[in-house]
C-alpha positions in Angstrom: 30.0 7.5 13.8 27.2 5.0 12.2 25.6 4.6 15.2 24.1 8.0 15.3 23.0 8.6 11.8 19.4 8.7 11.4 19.0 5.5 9.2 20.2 3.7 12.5 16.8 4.2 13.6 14.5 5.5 11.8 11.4 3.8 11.4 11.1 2.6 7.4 7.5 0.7 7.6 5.9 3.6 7.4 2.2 4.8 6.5 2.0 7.8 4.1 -0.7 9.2 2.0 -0.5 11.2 -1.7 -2.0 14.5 -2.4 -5.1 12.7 -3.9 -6.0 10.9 -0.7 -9.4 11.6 0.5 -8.9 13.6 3.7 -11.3 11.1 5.4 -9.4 8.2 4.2 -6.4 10.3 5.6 -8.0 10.5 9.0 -8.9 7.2 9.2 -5.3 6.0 9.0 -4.1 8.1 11.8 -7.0 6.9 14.0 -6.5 3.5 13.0 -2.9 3.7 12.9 -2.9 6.2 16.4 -0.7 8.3 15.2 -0.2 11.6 15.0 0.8 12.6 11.5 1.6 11.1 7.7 3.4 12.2 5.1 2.2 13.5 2.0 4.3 12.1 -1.1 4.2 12.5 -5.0 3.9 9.9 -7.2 7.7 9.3 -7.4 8.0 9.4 -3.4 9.3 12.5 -2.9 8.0 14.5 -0.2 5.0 17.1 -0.7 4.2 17.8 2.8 2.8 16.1 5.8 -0.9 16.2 7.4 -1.4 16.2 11.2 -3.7 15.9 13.6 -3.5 19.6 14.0 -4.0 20.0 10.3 -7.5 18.4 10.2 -8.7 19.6 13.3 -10.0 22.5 11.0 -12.6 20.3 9.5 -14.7 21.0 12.5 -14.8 24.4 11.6 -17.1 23.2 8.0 -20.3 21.6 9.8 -21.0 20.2 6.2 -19.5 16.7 5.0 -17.5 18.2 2.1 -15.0 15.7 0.3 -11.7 17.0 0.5 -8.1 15.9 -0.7 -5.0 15.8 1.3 -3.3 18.4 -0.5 -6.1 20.8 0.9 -5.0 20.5 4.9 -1.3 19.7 4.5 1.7 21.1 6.0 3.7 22.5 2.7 7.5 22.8 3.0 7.8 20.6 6.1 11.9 20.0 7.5 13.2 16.6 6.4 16.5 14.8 7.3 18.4 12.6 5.0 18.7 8.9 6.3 22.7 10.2 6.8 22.4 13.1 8.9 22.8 13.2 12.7 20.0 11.9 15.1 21.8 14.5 17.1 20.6 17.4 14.9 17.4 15.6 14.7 16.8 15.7 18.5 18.0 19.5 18.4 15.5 20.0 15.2 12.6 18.6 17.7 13.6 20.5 20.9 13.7 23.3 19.0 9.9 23.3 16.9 6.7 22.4 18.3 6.4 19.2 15.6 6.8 15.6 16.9 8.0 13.9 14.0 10.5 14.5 11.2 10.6 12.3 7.8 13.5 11.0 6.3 14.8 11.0 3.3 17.4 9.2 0.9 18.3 10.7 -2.8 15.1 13.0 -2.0 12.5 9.9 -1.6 10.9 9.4 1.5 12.1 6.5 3.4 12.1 6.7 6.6 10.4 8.4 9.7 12.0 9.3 13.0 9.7 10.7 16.1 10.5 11.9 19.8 9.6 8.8 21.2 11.7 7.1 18.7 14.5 9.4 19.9 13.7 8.6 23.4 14.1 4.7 22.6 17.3 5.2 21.6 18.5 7.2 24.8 17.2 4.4 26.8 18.7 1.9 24.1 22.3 3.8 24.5 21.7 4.2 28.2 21.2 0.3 28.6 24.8 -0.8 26.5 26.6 1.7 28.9 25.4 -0.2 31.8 25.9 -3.8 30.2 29.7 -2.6 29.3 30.9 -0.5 32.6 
């Protein structure tokens, strides 16, 4: 069914940094941004990982203002969904793990993003035709 594939609604405007990115620069778009993660692509798109909130929080453990790139916190070998798979086995992906955000992925190119709360939309979303139609 087209309605539950994860292109349906995955968010595609999406901020995303490359392994080169100062890590400040990096912070300063989740701050600015509020939210809680980015991912980390190559220069053709594909996916190299994905830096967190949890990730930088180990800057605090270097008192010193040393530059750092991306590549140096990120979360290597992150899961990813292609934009055709199920937001069912997406939702069962983030009731499983402990991560809040899965990225999405078309002929192995980032394109899309999909979080809880954009799962949670869609519940209410699907909750709110079932009303309009019984």
């Amino acid at each position: 069914m087209e309605i539950f594939k994860a292109k349906t609604i995955m968010t595609t405007d999406i901020a995303y940094v490359k392994k080169q990115t100062p890590i400040y620069e990096a912070i300063g778009i989740l701050v600015e941004k509020n939210i809680t993660g980015l991912p980390v692509v190559n220069d053709d798109m594909t996916l190299a990982g994905l830096i967190s909130e949890k990730d930088v929080l180990r800057l605090l453990y270097d008192i010193e203002d040393k530059p750092g790139k991306v590549e140096d916190f990120m979360t290597k070998g992150i899961v990813s969904f292609n934009q055709e798979d199920s937001v069912i086995d997406i939702a069962e992906c983030l009731i499983k793990n402990h991560f809040r955000r899965v990225t999405i992925t078309s002929e192995g190119k980032l394109v899309g993003i999909i979080s809880r709360k954009d799962l949670i939309k869609y519940i209410l979303q699907l909750r709110h035709k079932d009303k309009v139609v019984s």
